[in-house]
PADREN-902092 format. One line per 4 residues: number of its first residue (from 0); their letters; for each residue z, x, y of C-alpha. Coordinates in nm, 2 decimals. Layout:
% PADREN-902092
NUM> a> Z,X,Y  ...
END
This chain:
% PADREN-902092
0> xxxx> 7.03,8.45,11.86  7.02,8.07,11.88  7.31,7.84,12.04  7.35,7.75,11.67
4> xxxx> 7.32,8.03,11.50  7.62,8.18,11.72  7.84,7.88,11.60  7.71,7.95,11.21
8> xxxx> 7.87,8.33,11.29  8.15,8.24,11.47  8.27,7.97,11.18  8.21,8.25,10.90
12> xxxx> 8.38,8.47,11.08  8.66,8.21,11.11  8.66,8.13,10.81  8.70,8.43,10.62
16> xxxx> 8.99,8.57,10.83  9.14,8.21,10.80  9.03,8.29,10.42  9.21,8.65,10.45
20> xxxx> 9.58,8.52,10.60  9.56,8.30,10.32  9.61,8.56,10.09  9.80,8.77,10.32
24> xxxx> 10.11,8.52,10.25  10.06,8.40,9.93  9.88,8.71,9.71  10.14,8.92,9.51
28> xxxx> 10.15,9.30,9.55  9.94,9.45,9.23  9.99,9.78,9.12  9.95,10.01,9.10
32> xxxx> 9.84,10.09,9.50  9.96,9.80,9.71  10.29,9.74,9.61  10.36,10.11,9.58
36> xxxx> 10.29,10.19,9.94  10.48,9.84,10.00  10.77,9.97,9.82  10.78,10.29,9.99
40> xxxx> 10.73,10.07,10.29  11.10,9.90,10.21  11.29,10.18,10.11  11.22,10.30,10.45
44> xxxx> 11.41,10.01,10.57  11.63,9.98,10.37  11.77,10.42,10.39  11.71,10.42,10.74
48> xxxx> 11.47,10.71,10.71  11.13,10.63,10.91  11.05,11.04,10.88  11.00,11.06,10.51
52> xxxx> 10.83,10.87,10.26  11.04,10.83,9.98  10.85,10.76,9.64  11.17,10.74,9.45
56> xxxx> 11.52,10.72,9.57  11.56,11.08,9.72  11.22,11.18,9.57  10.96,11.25,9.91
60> xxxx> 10.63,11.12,9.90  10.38,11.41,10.04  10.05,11.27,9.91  10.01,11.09,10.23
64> xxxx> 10.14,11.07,10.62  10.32,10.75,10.68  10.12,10.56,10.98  10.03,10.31,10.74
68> xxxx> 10.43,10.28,10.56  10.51,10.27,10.93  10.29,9.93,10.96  10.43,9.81,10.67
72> xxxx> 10.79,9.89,10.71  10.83,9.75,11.10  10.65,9.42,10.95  10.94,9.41,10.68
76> xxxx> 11.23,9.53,10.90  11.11,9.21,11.13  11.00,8.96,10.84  11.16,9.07,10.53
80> xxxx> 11.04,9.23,10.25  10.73,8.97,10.14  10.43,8.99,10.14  10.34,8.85,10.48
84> xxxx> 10.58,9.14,10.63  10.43,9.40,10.48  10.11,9.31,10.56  10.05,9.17,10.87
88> xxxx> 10.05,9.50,11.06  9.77,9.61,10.84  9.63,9.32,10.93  9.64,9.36,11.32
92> xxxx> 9.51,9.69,11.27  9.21,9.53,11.08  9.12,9.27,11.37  9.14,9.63,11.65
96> xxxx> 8.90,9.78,11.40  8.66,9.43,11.44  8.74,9.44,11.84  8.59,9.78,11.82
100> xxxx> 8.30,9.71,11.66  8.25,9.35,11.84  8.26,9.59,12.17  8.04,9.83,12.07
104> xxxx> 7.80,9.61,11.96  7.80,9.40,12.30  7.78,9.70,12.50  7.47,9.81,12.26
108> xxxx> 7.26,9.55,12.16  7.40,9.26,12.43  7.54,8.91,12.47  7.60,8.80,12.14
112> xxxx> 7.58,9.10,11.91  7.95,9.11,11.91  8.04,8.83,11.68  7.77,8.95,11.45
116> xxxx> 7.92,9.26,11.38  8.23,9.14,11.32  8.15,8.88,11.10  7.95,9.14,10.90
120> xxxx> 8.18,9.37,10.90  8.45,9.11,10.77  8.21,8.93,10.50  8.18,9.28,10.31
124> xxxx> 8.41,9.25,10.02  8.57,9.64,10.08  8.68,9.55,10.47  8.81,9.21,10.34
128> xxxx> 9.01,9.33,10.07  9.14,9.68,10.23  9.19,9.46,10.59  9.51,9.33,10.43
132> xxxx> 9.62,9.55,10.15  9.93,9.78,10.21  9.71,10.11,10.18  9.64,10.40,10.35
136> xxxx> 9.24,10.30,10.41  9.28,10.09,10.69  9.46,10.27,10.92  9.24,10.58,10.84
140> xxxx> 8.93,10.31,10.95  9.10,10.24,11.23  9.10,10.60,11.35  8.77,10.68,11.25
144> xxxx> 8.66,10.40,11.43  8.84,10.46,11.72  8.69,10.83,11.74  8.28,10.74,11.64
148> xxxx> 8.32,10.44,11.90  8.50,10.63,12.16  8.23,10.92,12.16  7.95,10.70,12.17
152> xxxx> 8.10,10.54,12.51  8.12,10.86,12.64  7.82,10.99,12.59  7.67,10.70,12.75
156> xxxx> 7.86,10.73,13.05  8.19,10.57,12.97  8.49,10.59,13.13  8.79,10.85,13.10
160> xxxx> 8.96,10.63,12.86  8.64,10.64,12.61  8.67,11.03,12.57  9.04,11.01,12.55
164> xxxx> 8.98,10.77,12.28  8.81,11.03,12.08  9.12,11.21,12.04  9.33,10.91,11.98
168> xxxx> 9.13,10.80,11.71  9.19,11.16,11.54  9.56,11.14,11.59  9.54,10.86,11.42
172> xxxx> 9.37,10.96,11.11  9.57,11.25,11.08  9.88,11.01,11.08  9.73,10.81,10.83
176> xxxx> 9.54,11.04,10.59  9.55,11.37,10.74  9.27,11.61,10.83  9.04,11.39,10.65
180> xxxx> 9.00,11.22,10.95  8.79,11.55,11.11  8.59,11.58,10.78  8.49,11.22,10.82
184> xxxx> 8.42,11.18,11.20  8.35,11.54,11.31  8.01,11.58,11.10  7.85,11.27,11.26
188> xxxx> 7.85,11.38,11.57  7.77,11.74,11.54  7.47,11.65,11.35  7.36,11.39,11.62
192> xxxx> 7.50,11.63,11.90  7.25,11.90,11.73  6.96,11.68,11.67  6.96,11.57,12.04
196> xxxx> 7.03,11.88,12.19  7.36,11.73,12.42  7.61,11.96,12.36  7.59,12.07,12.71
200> xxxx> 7.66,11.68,12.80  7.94,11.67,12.56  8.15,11.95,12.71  8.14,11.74,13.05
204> xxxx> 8.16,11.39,12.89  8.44,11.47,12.67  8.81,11.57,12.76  8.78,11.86,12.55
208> xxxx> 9.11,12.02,12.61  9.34,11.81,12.72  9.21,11.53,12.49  9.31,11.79,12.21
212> xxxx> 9.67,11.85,12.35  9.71,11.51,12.33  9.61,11.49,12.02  9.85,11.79,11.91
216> xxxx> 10.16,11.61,12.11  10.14,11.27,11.90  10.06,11.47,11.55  10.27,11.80,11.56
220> xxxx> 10.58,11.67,11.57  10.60,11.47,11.23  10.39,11.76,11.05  10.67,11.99,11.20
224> xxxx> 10.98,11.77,11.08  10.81,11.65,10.76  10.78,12.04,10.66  11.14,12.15,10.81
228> xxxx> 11.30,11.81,10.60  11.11,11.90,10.27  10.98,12.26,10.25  10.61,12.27,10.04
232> xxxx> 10.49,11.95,10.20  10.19,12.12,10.38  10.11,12.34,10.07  10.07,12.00,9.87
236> xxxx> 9.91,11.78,10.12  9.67,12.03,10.25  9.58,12.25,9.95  9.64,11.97,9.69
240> xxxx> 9.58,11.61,9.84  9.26,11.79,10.04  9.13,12.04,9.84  9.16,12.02,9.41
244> xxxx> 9.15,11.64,9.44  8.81,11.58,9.54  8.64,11.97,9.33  8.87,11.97,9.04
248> xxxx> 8.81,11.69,8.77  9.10,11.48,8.61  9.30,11.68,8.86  9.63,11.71,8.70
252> xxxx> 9.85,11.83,9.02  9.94,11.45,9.15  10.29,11.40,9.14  10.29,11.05,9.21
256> xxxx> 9.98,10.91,8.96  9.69,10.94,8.81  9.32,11.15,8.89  9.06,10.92,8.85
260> xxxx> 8.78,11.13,8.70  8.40,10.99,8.76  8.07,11.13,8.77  7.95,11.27,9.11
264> xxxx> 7.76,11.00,9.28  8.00,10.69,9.15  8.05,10.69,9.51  7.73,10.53,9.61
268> xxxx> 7.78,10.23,9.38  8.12,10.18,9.53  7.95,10.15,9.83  7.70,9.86,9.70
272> xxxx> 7.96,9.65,9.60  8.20,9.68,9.89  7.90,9.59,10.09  7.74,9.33,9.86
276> xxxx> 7.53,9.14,9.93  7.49,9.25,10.28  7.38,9.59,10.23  7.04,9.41,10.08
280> xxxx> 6.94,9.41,10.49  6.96,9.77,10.48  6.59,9.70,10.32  6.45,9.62,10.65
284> xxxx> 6.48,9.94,10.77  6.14,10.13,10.82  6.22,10.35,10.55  5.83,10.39,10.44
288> xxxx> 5.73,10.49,10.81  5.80,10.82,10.91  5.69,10.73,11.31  5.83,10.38,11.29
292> xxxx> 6.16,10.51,11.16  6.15,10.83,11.40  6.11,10.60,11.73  6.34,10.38,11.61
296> xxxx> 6.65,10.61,11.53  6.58,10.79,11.90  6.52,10.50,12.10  6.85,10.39,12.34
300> xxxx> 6.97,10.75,12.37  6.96,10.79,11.99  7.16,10.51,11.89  6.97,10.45,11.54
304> xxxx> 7.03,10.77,11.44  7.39,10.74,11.55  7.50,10.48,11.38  7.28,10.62,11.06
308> xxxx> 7.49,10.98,11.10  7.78,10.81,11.06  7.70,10.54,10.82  7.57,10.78,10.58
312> xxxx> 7.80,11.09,10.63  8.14,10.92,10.48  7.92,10.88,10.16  7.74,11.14,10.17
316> xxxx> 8.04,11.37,10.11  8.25,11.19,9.87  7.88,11.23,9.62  8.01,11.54,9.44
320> xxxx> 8.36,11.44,9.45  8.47,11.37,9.11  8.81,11.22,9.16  8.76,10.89,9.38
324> xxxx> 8.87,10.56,9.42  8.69,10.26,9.51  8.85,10.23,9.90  8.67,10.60,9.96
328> xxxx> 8.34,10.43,10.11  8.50,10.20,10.38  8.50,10.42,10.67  8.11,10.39,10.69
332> xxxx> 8.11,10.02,10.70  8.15,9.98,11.07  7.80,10.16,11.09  7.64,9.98,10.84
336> xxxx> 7.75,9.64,11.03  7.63,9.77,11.38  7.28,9.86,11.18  7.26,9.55,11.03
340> xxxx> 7.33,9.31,11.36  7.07,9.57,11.55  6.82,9.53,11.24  6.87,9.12,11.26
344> xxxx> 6.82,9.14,11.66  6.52,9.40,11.63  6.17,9.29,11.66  5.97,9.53,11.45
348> xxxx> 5.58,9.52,11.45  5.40,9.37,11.17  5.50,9.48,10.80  5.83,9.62,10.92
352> xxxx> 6.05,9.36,10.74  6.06,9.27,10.42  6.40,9.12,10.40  6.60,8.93,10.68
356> xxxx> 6.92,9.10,10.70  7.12,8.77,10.81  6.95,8.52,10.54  7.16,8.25,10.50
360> xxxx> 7.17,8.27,10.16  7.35,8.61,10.16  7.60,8.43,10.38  7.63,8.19,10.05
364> xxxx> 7.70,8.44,9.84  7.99,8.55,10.08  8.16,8.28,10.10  8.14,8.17,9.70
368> xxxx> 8.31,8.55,9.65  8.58,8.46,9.89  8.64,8.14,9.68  8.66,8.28,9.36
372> xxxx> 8.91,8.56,9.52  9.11,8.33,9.63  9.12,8.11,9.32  9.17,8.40,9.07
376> xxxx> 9.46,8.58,9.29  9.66,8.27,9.37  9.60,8.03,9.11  9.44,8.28,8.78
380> xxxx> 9.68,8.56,8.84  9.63,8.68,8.48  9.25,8.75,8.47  9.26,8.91,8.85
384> xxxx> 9.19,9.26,8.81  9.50,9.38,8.88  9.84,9.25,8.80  10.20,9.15,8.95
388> xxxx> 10.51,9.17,8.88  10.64,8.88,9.06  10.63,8.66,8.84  10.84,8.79,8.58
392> xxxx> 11.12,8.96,8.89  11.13,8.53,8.98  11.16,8.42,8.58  11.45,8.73,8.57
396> xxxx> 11.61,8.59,8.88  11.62,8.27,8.71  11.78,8.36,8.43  12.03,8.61,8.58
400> xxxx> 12.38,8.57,8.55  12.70,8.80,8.75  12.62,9.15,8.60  12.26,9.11,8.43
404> xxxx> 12.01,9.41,8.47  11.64,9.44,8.45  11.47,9.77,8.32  11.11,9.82,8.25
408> xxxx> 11.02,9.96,7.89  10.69,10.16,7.98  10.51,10.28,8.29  10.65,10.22,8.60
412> xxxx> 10.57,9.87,8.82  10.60,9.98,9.16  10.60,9.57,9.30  10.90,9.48,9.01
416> xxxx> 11.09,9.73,9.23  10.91,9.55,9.55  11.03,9.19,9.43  11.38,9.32,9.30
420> xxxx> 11.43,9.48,9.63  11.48,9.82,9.45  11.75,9.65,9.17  11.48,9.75,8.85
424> xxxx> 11.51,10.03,8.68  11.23,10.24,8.48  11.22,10.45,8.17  10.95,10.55,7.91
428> xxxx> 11.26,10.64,7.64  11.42,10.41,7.40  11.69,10.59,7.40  11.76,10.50,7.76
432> xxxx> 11.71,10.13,7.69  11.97,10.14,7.41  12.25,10.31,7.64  12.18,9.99,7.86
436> xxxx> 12.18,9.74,7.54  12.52,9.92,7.45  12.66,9.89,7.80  12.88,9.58,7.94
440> xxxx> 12.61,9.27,8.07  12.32,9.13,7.95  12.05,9.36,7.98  11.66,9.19,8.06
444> xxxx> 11.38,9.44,7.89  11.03,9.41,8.03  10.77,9.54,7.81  10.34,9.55,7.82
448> xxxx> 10.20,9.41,7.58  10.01,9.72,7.50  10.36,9.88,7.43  10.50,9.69,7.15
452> xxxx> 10.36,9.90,6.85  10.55,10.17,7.01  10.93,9.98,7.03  11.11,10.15,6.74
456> xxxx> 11.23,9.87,6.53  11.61,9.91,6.56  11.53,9.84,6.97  11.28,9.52,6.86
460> xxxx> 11.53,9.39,6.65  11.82,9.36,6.92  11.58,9.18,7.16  11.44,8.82,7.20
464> xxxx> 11.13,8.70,7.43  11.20,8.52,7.72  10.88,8.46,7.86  10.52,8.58,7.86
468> xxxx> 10.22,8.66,8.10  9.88,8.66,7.92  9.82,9.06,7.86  10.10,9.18,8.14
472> xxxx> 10.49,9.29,8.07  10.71,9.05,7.83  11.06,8.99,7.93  11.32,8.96,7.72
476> xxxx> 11.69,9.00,7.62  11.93,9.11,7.46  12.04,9.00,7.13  12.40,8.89,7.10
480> xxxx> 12.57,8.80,6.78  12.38,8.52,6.77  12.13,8.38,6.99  12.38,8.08,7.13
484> xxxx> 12.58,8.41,7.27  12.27,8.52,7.47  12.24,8.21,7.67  11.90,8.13,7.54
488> xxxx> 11.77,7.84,7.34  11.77,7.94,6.99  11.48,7.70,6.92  11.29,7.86,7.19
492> xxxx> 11.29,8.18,7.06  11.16,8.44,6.76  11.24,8.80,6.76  11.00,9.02,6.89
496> xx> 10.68,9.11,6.75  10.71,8.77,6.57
END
C-alpha cells in the first residue's frame, strides 16, 4: 500500500467512526429492538437488580443473557439515561472488535493491513449500524471474534494469552447470546482443524482444560442464579430461544415479540446489504480455478481457508432458518474484511482479478450511505425506517402540568418508556383508557395512526390532537367541558378523526 493510500484509509476510517459518535449522541432509540434492550438497560438501574433482566416491572426477560444490558446499564448508571449512556459501551466494545481484526490482520498480511481491515470492517453498513445500537449482536461479535482470532494465534504459535483467549471469547458469547456462541465459532475450526489434519497440534496449542474451567467459572454463576431467581429460564432460553426459533416458522412461543417468518436463504441477502458495496471484492477471488483457489486457501498455514470457514459458516447455518432478523449475518464480517484486505494486498497471476476489491469508487458509495444515514436519522426522522418516540415523550413534557399522565393506545413503545424514564403506561383496551379519562388529571393519549379506525367513538369524542408525527403515534388529550378547560388552544384544535 502506497504512503497515500494509507492516509486515504486511515481518513475513512476516521471518518466514519467520527460519522458513527455522531449518531451515537444525537440518534433516538427506535423500536422496536434498541430502545427495548435500552429500557431493560435502565430499569436495571433504576431497581437495583444487575442479575435479572426485567422486561416489564417484575416481568423477567429470559430471551437473552444480559452482557450487553450490562454495557448499557453501567453507561446509564454513569451518564444518565440518553442515548450517549446507553451506548457508548457498545461502542467500546465495537472499537475491541476492530483492534482485533486490525491485529490480526498485521500479524497476517504485515505493516499496513491493519487499518485496512478496520476500515473495511467499519464501512460495511451491518458493523456500522450494530457497532452502536443497544443490542445483543455486538457483544456476541465481540466474543466470536475474540474466539476465531484467539485460535488462529495459537495455532501459529502464539502466546498463552492467545489460547486463553479462545475461551474468553466463548464466555463471552454465552453472556451475550448464549450457546450460540459454540454453534457459531466451534464449526470453523473443526472443519479447518479436519481439513488440515492438526488436531494433534491443537491439543498442545490450546489450554484445553483449564481454558474450559475458566470459561465455566465466569459463565456458571449467572446461569446458576438466573435459574434459582426465576425457575424455567433454561427451559426457555435453551429449548425455545435456541431450538423452535430458528426450525419452527412464525414461531409463536416469544414472550417478549414477534417471529419473523422468511424463506430459507433470506439470510444470504441480509448478508449483501450489510456488506454492500464491499462484498463486490469478494469477486476477485479465484472462484473459477480449482488449483488457483486450492493453493491459495492453504498457503500461510491455511489462512485462506481459515478466514473462508469462518466467513461462510455464520451464514451458512442461519440458510434454513426461517425466523431471522437482519443482525443474524454480522458475526462473519470480520472474515469477510480480513479476505478482502488479503485479496487487495494479493498479487494473483494473470486473469485472477476481475474486480479491485478497494476501488475507490466503492469507498464513494460508503461514504454517500453514511450521509444519507445521518441525514434521515437526525434531521428526516419520519421516513427513517424505524421510528422514536422521543419526540412526542419531549412535546408531552411540554405540555405537562402537576398530575398529567401519558398512556399509549396500541402496541407498546419500548423508547416512550425509555424517554419517560418508565412514567408511560401501555394498554391495547379502551376500556383501560376510559378508567384513566374518568380519573383525577389530565390524561395525554398517544395513538398510531394506523389505530384510529379502531378508537370506539365515545373514546374519540372525549379527546383532542395535540400534535402529529407524519405516520407515527398522535398525541392528544383529554376533552374537558370545553376546550378553554383543557389548556389547549381551541383554534388550534378539531376533534379527532377530523
Amino acid at each position: 500500500m502506497t504512503p497515500r493510500a494509507a492516509r486515504l484509509f486511515k481518513i475513512l476510517l476516521g471518518f466514519l467512526i467520527g460519522a458513527r459518535l455522531l449518531l451515537l449522541v444525537f440518534a433516538p432509540h427506535t423500536d422496536p429492538s434498541e430502545s427495548r434492550y435500552a429500557e431493560i438497560a435502565r430499569k436495571m438501574v433504576e431497581t437495583g437488580d444487575w442479575n435479572t433482566p426485567q422486561f416489564d416491572y417484575g416481568v423477567p426477560f429470559w430471551a437473552k443473557p444480559p452482557l450487553s444490558m450490562w454495557l448499557s446499564a453501567v453507561g446509564i448508571d454513569l451518564f444518565g439515561a440518553n442515548e450517549f449512556g446507553s451506548r457508548i459501551f457498545i461502542f467500546i466494545a465495537a472499537l475491541g472488535v476492530l483492534a482485533l481484526v486490525a491485529d490480526s490482520a498485521r500479524r497476517e498480511l504485515g505493516k499496513g493491513a491493519g487499518w485496512i481491515a478496520a476500515t473495511l470492517l467499519m464501512a460495511m453498513p451491518l458493523f456500522f449500524y450494530c457497532s452502536a445500537a443497544v443490542m445483543t449482536d455486538l457483544a456476541l461479535l465481540l466474543g466470536t471474534t475474540l474466539t476465531m482470532t484467539g485460535f488462529r494465534d495459537a495455532m501459529r504459535g502464539g502466546s498463552r494469552i492467545h489460547g486463553y483467549s479462545v475461551f474468553v471469547g466463548l464466555a463471552v458469547g454465552l453472556l451475550a447470546k448464549g450457546p450460540l456462541v459454540a454453534v457459531i465459532a466451534l464449526p470453523p475450526m473443526a472443519g479447518w482443524l479436519l481439513l488440515t489434519g492438526r488436531w494433534r497440534q491443537s491439543w498442545k496449542s490450546l489450554p484445553w482444560l483449564s481454558g474450559t474451567l475458566l470459561m465455566l467459572a465466569l459463565v456458571l454463576p449467572w446461569y446458576v442464579m438466573a435459574e434459582r431467581k426465576t425457575p424455567g429460564f433454561l427451559d426457555y432460553f435453551l429449548v425455545g430461544e435456541h431450538w423452535k426459533r430458528f426450525t419452527v416458522r412464525g414461531w409463536q412461543g416469544d414472550l417478549y415479540g414477534n417471529a419473523h417468518p422468511v424463506l430459507p436463504g433470506t439470510v444470504w441477502a441480509h448478508l449483501v446489504l450489510g456488506t454492500f458495496p464491499w462484498c463486490l471484492g469478494l469477486l476477485a477471488l479465484p472462484f473459477r480455478r480449482w488449483r488457483g483457489l486450492r493453493a491459495w486457501a492453504l498457503a500461510d498455514d491455511a489462512r485462506g481457508l481459515y478466514w473462508l470457514f469462518w466467513a461462510v459458516w455464520p451464514v451458512a447455518f442461519f440458510t434454513p432458518a426461517r425466523n431471522i432478523i437482519a443482525t443474524y449475518p454480522l458475526p462473519a464480517l470480520p472474515a469477510l474484511a480480513l479476505l478482502l484486505t488479503e485479496i487487495s494486498r494479493s498479487h494473483p497471476a494473470r486473469g485472477w482479478r476481475t474486480f479491485r476489491p478497494l476501488h475507490p469508487a466503492l469507498a464513494a458509495i460508503t461514504v454517500l450511505i453514511v450521509i444519507w444515514g445521518i441525514v434521515v436519522s437526525l434531521f428526516l426522522p419520519a421516513h427513517a425506517p424505524k421510528q422514536s418516540e422521543r419526540a412526542l415523550v419531549k412535546r408531552f413534557n411540554l405540555e405537562q402540568q402537576a398530575g398529567d399522565r401519558l398512556i399509549y393506545y396500541g402496541p407498546r413503545k419500548y423508547s416512550a418508556e425509555f424517554y419517560s424514564e418508565g412514567a408511560v403506561d401501555h394498554t391495547t383496551s379502551a376500556a383501560v383508557v376510559t378508567e384513566r379519562l374518568d380519573a383525577p388529571g389530565r390524561t395525554f393519549v398517544a395513538i398510531p395512526a394506523y389505530w384510529l379506525p379502531l378508537v370506539p367513538p365515545p373514546l374519540s369524542r372525549r379527546l383532542l390532537p395535540v400534535a402529529t408525527w407524519g405516520s407515527g403515534p398522535s398525541l392528544y388529550v383529554e376533552r374537558a367541558d370545553t376546550p378553554e378547560m383543557a389548556g389547549i388552544d381551541p383554534s388550534k384544535t378539531s376533534p379527532i378523526g377530523n
